[in-house]
PyMOL Python script that loads the backbone (N, CA, C, O; Angstrom):
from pymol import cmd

cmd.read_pdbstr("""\
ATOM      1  N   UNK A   1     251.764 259.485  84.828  1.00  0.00           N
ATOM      2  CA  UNK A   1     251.494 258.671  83.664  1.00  0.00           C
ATOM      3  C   UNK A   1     252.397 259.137  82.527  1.00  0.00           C
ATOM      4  O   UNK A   1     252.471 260.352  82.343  1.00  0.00           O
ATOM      5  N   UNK A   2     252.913 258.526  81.945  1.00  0.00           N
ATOM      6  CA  UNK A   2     253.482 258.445  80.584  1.00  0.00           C
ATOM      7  C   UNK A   2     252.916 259.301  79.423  1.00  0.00           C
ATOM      8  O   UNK A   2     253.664 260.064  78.813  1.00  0.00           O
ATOM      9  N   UNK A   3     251.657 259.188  79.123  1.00  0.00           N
ATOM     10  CA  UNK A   3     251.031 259.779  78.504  1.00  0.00           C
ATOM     11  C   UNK A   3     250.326 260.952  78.330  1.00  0.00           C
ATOM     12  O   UNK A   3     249.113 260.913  78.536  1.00  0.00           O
ATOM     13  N   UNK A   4     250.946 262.194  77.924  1.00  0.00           N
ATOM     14  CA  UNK A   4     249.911 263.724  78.302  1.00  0.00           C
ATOM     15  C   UNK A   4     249.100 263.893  77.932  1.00  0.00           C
ATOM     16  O   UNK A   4     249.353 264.148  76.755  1.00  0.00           O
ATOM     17  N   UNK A   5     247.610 263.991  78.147  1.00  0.00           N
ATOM     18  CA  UNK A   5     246.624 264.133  77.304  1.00  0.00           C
ATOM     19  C   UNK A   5     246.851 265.596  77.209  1.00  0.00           C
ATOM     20  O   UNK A   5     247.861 265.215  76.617  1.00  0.00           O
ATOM     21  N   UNK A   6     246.890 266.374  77.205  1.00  0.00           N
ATOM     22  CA  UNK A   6     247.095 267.590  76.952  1.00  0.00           C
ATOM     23  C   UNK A   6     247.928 268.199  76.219  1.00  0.00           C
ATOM     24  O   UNK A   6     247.910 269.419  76.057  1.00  0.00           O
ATOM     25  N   UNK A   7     249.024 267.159  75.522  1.00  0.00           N
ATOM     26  CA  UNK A   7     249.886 267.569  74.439  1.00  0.00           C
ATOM     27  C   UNK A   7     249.612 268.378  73.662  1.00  0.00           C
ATOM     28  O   UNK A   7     248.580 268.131  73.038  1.00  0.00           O
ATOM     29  N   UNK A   8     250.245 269.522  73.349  1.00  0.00           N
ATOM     30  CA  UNK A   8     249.688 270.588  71.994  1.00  0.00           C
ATOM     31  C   UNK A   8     250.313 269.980  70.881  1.00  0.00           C
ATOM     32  O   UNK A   8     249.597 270.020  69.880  1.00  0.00           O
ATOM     33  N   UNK A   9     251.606 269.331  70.688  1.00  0.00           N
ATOM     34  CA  UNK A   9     251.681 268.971  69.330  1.00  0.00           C
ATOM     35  C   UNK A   9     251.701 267.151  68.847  1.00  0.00           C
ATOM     36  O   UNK A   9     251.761 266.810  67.666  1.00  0.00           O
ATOM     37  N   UNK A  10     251.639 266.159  70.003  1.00  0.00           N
ATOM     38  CA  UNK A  10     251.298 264.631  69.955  1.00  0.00           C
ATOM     39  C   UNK A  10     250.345 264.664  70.224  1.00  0.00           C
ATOM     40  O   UNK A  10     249.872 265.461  71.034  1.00  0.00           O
ATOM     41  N   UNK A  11     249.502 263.442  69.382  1.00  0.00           N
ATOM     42  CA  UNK A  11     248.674 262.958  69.837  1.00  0.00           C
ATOM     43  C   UNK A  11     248.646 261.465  70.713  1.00  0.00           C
ATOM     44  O   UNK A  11     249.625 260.720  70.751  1.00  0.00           O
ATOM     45  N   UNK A  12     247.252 261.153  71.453  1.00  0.00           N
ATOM     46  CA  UNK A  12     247.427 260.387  72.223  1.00  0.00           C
ATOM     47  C   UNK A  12     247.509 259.501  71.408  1.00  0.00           C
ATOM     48  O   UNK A  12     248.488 258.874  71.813  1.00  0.00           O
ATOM     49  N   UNK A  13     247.050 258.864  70.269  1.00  0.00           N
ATOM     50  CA  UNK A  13     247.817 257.941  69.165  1.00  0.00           C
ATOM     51  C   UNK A  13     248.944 257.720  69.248  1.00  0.00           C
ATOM     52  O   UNK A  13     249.412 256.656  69.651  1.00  0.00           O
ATOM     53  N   UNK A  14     249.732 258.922  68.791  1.00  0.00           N
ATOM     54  CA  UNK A  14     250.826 258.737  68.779  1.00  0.00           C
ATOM     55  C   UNK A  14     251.636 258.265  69.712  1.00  0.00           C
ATOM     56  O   UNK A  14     252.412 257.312  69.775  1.00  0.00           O
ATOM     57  N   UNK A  15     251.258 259.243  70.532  1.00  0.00           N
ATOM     58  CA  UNK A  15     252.192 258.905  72.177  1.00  0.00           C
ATOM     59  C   UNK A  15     252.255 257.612  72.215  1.00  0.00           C
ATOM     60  O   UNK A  15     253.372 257.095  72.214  1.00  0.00           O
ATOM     61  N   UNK A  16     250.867 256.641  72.264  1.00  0.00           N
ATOM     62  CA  UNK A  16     250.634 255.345  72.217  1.00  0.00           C
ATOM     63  C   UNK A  16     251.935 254.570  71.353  1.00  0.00           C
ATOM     64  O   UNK A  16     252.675 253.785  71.946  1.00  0.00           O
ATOM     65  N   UNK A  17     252.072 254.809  70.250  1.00  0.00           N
ATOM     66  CA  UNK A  17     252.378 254.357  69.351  1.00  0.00           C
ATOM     67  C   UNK A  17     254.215 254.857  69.015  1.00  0.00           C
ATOM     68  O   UNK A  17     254.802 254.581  67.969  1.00  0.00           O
ATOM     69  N   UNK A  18     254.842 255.641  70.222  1.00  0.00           N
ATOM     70  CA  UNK A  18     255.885 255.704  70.513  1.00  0.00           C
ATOM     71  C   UNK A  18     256.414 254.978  71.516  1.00  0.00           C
ATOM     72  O   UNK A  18     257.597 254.677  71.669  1.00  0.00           O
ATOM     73  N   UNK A  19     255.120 254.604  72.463  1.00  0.00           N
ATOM     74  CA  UNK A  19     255.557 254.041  73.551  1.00  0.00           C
ATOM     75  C   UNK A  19     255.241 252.168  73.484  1.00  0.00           C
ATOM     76  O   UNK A  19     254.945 251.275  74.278  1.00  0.00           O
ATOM     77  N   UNK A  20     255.476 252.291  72.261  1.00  0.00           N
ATOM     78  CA  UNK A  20     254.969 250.600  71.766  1.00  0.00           C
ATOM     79  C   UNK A  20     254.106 249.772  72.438  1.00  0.00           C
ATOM     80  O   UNK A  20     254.302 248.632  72.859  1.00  0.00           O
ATOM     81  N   UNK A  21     252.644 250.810  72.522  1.00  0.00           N
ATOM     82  CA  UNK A  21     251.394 250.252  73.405  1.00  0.00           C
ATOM     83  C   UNK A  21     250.028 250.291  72.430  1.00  0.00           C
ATOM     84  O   UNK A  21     250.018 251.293  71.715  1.00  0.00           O
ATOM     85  N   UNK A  22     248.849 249.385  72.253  1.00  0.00           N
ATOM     86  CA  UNK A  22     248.073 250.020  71.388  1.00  0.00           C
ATOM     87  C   UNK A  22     247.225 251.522  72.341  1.00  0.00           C
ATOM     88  O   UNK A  22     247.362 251.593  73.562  1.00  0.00           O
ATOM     89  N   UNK A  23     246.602 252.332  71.751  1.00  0.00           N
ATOM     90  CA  UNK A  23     245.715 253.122  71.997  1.00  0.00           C
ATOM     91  C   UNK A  23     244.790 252.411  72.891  1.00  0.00           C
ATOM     92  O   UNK A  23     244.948 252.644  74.090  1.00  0.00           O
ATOM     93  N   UNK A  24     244.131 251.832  72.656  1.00  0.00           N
ATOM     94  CA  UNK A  24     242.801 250.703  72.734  1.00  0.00           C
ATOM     95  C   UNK A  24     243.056 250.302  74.382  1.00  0.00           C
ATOM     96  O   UNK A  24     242.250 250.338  75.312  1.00  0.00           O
ATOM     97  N   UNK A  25     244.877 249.803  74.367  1.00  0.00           N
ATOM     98  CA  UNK A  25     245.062 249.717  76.117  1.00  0.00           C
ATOM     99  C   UNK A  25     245.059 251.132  76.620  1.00  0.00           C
ATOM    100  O   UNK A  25     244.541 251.080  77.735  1.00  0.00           O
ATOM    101  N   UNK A  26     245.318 252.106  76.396  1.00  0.00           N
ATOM    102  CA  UNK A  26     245.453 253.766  77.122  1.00  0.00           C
ATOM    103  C   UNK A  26     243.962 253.470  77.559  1.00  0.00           C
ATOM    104  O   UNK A  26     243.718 253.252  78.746  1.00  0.00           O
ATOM    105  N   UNK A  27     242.982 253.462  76.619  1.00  0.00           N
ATOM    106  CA  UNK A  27     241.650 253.757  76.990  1.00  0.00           C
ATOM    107  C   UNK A  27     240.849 252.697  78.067  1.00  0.00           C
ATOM    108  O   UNK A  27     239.888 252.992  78.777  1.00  0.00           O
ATOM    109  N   UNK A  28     241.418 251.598  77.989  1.00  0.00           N
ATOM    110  CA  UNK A  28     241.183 250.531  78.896  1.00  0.00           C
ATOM    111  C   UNK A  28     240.406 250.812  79.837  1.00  0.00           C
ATOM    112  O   UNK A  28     240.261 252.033  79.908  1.00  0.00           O
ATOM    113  N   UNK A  29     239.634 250.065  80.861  1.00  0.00           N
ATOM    114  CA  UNK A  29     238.885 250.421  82.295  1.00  0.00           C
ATOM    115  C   UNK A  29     238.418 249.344  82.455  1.00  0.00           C
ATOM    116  O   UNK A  29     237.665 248.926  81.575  1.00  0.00           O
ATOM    117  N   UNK A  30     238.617 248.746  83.300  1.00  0.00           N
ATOM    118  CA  UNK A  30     238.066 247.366  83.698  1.00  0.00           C
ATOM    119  C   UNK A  30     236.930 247.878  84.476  1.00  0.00           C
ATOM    120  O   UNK A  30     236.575 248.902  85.061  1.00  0.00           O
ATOM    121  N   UNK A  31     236.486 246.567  84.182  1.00  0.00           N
ATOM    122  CA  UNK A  31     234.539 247.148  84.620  1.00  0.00           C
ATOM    123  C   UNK A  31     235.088 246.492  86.193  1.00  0.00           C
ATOM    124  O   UNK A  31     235.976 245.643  86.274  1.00  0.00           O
ATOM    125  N   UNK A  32     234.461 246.997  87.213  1.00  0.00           N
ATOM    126  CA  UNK A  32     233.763 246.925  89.038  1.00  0.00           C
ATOM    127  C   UNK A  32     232.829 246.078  88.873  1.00  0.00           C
ATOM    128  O   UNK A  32     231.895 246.205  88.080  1.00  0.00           O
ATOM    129  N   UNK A  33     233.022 245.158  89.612  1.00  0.00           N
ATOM    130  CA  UNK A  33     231.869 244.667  90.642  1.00  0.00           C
ATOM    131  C   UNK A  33     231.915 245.461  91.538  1.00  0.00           C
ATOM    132  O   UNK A  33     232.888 246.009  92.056  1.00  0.00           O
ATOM    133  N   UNK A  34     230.233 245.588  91.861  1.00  0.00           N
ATOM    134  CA  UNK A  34     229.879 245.811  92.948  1.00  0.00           C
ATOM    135  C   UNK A  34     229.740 245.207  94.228  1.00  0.00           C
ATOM    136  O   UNK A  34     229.180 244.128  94.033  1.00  0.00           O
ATOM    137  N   UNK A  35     229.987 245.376  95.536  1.00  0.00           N
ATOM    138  CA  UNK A  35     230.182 244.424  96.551  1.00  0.00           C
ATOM    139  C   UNK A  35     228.891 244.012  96.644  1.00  0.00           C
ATOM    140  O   UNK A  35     228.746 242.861  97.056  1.00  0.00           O
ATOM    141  N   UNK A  36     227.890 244.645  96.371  1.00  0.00           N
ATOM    142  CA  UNK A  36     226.451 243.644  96.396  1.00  0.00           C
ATOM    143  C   UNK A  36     226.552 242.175  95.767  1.00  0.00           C
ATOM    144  O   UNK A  36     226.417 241.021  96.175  1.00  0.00           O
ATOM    145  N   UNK A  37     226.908 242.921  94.370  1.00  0.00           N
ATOM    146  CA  UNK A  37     226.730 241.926  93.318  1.00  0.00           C
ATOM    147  C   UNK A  37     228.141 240.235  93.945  1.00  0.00           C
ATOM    148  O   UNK A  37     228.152 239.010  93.829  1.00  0.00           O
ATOM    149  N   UNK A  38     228.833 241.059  94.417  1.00  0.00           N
ATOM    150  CA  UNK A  38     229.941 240.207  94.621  1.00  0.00           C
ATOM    151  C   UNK A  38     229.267 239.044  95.945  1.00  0.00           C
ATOM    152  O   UNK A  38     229.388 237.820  95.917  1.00  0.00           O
ATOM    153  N   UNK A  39     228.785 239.603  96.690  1.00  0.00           N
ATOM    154  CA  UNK A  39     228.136 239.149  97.931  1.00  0.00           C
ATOM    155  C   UNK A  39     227.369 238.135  97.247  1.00  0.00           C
ATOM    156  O   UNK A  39     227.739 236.972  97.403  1.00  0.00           O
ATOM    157  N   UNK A  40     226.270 238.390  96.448  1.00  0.00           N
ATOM    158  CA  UNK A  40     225.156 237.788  95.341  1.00  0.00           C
ATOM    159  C   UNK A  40     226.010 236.263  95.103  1.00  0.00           C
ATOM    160  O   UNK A  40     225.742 235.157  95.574  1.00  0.00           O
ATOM    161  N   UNK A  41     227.221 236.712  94.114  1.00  0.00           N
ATOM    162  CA  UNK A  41     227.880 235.651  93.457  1.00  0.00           C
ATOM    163  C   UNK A  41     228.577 234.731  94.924  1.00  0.00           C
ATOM    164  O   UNK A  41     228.313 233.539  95.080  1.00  0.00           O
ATOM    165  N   UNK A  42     229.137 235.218  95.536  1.00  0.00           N
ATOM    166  CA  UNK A  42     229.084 233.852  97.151  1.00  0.00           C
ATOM    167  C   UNK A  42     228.256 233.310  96.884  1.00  0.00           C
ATOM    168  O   UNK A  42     228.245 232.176  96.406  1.00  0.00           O
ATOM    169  N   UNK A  43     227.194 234.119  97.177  1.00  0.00           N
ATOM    170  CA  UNK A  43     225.723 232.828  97.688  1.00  0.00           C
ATOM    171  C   UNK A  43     225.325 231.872  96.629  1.00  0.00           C
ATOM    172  O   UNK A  43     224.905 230.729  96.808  1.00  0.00           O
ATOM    173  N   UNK A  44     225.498 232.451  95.565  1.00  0.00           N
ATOM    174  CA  UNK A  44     225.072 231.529  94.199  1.00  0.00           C
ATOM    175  C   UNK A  44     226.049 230.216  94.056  1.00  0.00           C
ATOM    176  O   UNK A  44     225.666 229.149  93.576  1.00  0.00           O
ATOM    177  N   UNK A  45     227.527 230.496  94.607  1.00  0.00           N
ATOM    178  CA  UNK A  45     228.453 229.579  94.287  1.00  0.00           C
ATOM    179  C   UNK A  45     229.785 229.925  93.017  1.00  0.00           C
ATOM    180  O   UNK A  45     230.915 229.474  92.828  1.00  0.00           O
ATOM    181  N   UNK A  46     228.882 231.010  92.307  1.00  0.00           N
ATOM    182  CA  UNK A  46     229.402 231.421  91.053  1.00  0.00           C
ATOM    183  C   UNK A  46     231.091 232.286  91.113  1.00  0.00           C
ATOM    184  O   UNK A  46     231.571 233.120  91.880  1.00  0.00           O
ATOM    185  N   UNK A  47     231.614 231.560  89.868  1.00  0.00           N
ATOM    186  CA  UNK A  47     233.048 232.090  90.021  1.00  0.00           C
ATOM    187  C   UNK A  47     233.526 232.319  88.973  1.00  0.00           C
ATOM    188  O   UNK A  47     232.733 232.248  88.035  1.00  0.00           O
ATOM    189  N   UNK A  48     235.134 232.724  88.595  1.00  0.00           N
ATOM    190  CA  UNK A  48     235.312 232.969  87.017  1.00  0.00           C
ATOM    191  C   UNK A  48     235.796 230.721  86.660  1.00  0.00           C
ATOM    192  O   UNK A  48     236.064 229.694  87.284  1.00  0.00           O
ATOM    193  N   UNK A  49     235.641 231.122  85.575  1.00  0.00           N
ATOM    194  CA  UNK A  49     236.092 229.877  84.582  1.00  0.00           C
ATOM    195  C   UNK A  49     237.702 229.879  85.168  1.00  0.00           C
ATOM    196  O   UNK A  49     238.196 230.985  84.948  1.00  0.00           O
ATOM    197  N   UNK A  50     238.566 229.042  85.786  1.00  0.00           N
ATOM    198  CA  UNK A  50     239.944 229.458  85.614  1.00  0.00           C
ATOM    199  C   UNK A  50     240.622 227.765  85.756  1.00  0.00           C
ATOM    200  O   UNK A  50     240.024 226.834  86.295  1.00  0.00           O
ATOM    201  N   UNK A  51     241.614 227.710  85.301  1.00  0.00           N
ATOM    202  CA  UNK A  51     241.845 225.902  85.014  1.00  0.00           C
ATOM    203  C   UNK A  51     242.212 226.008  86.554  1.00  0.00           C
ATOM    204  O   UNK A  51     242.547 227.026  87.160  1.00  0.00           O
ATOM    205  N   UNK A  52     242.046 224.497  87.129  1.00  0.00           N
ATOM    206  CA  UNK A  52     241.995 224.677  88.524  1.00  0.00           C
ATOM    207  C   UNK A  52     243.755 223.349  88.707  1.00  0.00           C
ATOM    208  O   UNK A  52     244.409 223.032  87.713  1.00  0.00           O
ATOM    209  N   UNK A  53     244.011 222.986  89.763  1.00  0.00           N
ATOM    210  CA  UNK A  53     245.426 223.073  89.458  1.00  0.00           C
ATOM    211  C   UNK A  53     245.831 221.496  88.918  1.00  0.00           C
ATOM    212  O   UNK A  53     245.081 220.520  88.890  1.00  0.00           O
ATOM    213  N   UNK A  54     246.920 221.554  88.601  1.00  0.00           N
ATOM    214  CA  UNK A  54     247.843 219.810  87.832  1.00  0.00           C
ATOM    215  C   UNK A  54     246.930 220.076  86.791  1.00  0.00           C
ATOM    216  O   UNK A  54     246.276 219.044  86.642  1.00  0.00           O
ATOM    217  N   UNK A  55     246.443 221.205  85.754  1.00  0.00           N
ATOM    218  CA  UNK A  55     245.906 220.387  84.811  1.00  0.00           C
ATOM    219  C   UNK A  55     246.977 220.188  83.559  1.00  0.00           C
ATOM    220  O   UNK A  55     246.520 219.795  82.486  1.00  0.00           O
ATOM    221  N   UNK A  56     248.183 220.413  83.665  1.00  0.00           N
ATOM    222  CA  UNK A  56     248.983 220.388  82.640  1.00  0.00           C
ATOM    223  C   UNK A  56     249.809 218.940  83.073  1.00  0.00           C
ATOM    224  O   UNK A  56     250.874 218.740  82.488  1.00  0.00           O
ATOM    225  N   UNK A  57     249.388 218.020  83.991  1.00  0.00           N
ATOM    226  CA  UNK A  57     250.171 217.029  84.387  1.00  0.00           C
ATOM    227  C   UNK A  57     249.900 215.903  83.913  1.00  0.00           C
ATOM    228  O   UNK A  57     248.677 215.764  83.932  1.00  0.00           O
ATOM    229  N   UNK A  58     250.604 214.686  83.335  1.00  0.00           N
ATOM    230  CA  UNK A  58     250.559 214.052  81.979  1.00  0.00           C
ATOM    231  C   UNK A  58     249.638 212.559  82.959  1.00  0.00           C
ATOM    232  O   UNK A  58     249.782 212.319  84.158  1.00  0.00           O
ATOM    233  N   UNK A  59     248.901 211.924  82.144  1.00  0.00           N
ATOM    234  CA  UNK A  59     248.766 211.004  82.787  1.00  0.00           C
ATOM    235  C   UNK A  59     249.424 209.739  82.553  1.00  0.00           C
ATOM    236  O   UNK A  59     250.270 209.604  81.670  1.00  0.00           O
ATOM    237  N   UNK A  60     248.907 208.437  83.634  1.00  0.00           N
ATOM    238  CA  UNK A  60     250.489 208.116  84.119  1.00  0.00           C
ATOM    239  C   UNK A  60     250.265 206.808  82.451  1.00  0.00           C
ATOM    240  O   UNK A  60     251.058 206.164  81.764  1.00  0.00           O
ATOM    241  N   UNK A  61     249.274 206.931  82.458  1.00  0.00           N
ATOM    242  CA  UNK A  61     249.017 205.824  81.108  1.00  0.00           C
ATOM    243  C   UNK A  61     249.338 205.968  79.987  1.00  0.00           C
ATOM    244  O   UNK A  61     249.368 205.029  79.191  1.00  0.00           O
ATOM    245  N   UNK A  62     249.686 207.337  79.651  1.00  0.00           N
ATOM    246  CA  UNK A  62     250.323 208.118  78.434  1.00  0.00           C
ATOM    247  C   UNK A  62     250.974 207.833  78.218  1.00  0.00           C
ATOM    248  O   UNK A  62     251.641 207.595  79.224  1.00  0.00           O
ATOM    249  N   UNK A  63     251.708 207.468  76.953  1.00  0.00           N
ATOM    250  CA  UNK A  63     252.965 207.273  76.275  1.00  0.00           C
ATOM    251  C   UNK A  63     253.468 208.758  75.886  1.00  0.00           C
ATOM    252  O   UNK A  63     252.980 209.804  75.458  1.00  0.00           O
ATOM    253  N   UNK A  64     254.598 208.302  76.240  1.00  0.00           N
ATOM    254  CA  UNK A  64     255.636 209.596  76.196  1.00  0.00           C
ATOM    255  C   UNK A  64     256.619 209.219  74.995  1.00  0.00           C
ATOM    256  O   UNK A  64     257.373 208.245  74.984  1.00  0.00           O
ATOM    257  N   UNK A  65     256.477 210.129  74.032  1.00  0.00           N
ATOM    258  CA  UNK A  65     257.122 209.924  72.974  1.00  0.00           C
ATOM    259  C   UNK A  65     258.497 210.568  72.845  1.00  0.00           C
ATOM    260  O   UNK A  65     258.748 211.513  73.594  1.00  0.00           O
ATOM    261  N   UNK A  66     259.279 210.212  72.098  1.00  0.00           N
ATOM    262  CA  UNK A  66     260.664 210.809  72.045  1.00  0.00           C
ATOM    263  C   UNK A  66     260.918 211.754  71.336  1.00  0.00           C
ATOM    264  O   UNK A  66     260.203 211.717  70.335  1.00  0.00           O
ATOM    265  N   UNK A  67     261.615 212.635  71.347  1.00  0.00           N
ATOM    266  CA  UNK A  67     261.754 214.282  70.770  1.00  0.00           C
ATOM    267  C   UNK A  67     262.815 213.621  69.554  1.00  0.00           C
ATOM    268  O   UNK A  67     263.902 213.104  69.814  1.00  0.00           O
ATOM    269  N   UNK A  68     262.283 213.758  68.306  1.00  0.00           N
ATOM    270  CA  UNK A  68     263.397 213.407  67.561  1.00  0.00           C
ATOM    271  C   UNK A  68     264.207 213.943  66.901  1.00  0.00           C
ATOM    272  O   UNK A  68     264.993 213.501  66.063  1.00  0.00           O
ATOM    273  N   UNK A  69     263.883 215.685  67.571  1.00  0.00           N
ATOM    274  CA  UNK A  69     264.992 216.637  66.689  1.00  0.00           C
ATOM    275  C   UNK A  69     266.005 216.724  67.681  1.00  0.00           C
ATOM    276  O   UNK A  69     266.738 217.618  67.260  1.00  0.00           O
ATOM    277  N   UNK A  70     266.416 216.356  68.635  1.00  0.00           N
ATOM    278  CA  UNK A  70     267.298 216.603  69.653  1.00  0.00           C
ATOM    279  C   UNK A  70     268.444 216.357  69.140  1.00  0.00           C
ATOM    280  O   UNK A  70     268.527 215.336  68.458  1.00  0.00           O
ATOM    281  N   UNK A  71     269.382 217.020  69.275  1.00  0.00           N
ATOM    282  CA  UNK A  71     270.651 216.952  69.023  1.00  0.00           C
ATOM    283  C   UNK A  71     271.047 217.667  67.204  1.00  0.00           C
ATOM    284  O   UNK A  71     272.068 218.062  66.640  1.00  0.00           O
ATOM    285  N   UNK A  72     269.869 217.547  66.899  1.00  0.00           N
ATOM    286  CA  UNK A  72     269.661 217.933  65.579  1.00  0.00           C
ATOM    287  C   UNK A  72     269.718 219.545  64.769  1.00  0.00           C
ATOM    288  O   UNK A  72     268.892 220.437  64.964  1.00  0.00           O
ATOM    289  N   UNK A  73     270.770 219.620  63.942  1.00  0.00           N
ATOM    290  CA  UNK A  73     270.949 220.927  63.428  1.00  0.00           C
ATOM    291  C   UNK A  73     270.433 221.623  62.503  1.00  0.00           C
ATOM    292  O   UNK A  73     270.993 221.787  61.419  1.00  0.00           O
ATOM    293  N   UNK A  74     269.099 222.212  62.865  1.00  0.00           N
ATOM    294  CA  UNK A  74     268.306 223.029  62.304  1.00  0.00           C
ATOM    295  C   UNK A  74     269.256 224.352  61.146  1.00  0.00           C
ATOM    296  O   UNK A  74     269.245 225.525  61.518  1.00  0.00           O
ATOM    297  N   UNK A  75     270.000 223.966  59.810  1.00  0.00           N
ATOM    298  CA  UNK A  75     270.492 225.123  59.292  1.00  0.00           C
ATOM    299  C   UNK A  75     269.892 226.304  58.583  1.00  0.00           C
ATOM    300  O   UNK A  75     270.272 227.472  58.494  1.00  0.00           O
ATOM    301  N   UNK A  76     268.587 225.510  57.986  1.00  0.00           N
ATOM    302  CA  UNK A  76     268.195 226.265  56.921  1.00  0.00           C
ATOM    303  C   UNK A  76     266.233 226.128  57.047  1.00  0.00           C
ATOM    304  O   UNK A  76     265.653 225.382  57.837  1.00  0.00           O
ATOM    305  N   UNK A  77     265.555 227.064  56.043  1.00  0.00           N
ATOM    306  CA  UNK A  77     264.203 226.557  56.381  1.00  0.00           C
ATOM    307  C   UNK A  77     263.526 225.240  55.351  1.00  0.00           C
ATOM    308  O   UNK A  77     263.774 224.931  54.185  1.00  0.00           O
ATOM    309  N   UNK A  78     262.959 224.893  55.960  1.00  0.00           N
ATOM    310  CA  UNK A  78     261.808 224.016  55.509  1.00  0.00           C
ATOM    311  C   UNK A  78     262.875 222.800  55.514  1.00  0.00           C
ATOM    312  O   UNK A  78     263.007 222.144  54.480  1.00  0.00           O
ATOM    313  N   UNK A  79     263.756 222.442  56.843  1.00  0.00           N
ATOM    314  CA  UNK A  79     264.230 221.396  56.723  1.00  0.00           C
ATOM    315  C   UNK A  79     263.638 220.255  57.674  1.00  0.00           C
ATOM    316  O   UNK A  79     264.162 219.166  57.909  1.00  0.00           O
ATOM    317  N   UNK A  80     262.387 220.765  58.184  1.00  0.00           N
ATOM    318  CA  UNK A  80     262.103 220.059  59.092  1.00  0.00           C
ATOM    319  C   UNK A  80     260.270 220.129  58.814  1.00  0.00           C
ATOM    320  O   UNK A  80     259.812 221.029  58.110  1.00  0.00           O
ATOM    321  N   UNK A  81     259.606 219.368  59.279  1.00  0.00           N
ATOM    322  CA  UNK A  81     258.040 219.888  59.196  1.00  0.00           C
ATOM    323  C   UNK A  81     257.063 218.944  60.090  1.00  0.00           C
ATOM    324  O   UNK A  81     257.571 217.916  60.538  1.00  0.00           O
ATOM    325  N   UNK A  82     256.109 219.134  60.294  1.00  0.00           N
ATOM    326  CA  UNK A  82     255.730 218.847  61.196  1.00  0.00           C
ATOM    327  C   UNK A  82     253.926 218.728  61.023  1.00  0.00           C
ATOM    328  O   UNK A  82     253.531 219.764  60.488  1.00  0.00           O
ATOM    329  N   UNK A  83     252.868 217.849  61.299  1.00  0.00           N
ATOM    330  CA  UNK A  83     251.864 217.559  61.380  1.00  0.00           C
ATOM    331  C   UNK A  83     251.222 217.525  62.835  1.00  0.00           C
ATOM    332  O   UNK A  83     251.970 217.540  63.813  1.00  0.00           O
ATOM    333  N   UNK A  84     249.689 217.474  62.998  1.00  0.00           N
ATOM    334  CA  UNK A  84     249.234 217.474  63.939  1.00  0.00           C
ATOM    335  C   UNK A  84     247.960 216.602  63.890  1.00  0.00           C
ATOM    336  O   UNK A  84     247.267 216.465  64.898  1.00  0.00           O
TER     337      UNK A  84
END
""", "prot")
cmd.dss("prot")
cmd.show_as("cartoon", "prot")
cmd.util.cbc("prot")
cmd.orient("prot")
């Protein structure tokens, strides 16, 4: 590991914070399931939330609008702006 916990003169802060990581990830630990519990969640049906697939695919009724900065030379700021 990267990180010595045993440093006499860094701390693990620091170390963190040389190695352009927060602290907060060093200490990290992802929690276990247990294979019981995992067995449990089969039978229930239960799963994580995760987008399931094509959901970024446009539908076919959608109007597709035209990009109107294309070709367009962005020099300076606030020459362009934008709403939602």
């Amino acid at each position: 590991m990267l990180i010595d916990q045993q440093h006499p003169d860094i701390s693990i802060s620091r170390q963190c914070q040389l190695l352009g990581i927060s602290h907060s990830s060093y200490y990290y630990r992802p929690a276990e399931a247990s294979e019981e519990n995992l067995r449990y969640m089969r039978l229930m049906g239960l799963q994580g939330a995760v987008p399931g697939p094509h959901t970024s695919k446009p539908h076919p009724e959608n109007k597709i609008y035209p990009y109107l900065l294309k070709g367009m030379r962005l020099t300076h700021a606030n020459l362009v702006w934008s709403t939602d």
